[in-house]
C-alpha positions in Angstrom: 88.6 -8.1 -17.6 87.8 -6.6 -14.5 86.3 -3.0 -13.3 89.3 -0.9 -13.4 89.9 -2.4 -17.1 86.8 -0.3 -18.2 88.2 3.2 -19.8 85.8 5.0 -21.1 81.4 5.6 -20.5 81.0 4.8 -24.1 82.9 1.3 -23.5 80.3 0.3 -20.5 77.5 1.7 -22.8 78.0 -0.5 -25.6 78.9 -4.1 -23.7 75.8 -3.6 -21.4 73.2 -1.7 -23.5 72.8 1.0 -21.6 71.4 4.7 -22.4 72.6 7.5 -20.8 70.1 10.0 -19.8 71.5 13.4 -18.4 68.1 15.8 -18.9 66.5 14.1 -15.0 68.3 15.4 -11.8 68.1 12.3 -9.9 68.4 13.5 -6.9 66.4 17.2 -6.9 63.5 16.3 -4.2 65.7 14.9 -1.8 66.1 17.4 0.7 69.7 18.2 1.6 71.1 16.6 4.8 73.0 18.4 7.4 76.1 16.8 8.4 78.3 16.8 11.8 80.5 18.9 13.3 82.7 15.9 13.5 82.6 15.9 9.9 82.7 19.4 8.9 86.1 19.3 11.3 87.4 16.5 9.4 87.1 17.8 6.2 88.6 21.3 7.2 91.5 19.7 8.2 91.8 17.5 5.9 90.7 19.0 2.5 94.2 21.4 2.5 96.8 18.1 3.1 94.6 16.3 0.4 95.1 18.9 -2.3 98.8 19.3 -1.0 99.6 15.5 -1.4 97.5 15.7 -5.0 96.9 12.1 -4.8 93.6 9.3 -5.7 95.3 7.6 -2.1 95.4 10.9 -0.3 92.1 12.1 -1.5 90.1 8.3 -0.7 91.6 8.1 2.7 91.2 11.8 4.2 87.8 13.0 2.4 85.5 10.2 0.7 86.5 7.7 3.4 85.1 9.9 6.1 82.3 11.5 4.2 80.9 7.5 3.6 81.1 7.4 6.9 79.4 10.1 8.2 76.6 8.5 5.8 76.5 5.5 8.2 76.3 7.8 11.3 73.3 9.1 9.9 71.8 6.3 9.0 72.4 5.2 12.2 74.5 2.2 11.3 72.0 0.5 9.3 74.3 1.2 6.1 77.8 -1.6 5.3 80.9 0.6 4.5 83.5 -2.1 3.0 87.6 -0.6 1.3 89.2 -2.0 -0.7 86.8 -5.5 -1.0 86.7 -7.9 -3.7 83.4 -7.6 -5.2 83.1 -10.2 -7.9 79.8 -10.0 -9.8 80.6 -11.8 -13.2 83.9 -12.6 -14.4 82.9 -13.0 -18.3 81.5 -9.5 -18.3 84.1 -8.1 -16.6 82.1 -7.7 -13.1 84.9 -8.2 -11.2 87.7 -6.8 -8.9 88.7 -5.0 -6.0 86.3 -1.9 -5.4 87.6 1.4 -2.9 84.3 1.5 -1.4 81.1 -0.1 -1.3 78.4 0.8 0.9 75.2 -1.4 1.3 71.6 -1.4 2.8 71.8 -3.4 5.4 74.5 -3.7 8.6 75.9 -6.4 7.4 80.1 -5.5 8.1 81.6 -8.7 7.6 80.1 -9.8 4.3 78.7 -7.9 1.5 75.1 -7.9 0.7 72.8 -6.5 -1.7 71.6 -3.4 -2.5 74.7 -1.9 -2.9 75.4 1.7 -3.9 77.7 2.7 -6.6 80.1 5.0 -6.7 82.6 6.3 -10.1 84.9 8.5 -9.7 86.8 10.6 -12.4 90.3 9.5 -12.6 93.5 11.5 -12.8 91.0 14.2 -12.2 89.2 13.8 -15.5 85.5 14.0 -15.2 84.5 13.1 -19.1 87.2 10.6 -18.9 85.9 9.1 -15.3 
């Protein structure tokens, strides 16, 4: 089994044990972070083909590819952006596989090291489902 092979949140719930808690906003006192130009050109022209081509490919390589990014930039390079890496974690629990992105504390580019940040995305634009 690998990552991709996981369907649904009530699947990963059960084989790890984990609760769910949606009443905490994680991220409420973390004071909003103003982007670049660079970026904010990017996305504007980028945003209309992405919705035009309607695609998961179209949509990693012209908007979440340069928004991670632009989180390095700001972080002054101390943060690892890896696409498309193998990631293997445990094989048994299904911990394994090729990821889209990863991004990591440390600026580390050629090999990927711990913390990492995750990232799930809804597919086929199904945000229960993702």
């Amino acid at each position: 089994m690998s990552y991709s092979e996981f369907k649904t949140i009530a699947e990963v719930r059960e084989r790890f044990d984990l609760r769910v808690d949606e009443s905490k906003n994680l991220f409420a006192d973390i004071p909003p972070v103003e982007v670049s130009e660079f970026l904010q050109q990017i996305l504007e022209r980028n945003i209309p083909l992405a919705n035009a081509i309607n695609t998961e490919k179209a949509r990693s390589e012209l908007l979440i590819a340069p928004t991670l990014l632009e989180i390095g930039f700001i972080y002054k390079n101390e943060v690892g952006f890896f696409s498309g890496s193998e990631f293997n974690i445990d094989s048994e629990l299904g911990l394994d596989g090729y990821c889209d992105f990863i991004l990591t504390a440390s600026r580390e580019i050629h090999e990927i090291h711990r913390p990492v940040l995750t990232l799930v995305e809804a597919k086929n634009e199904n945000i229960k489902g993702g």
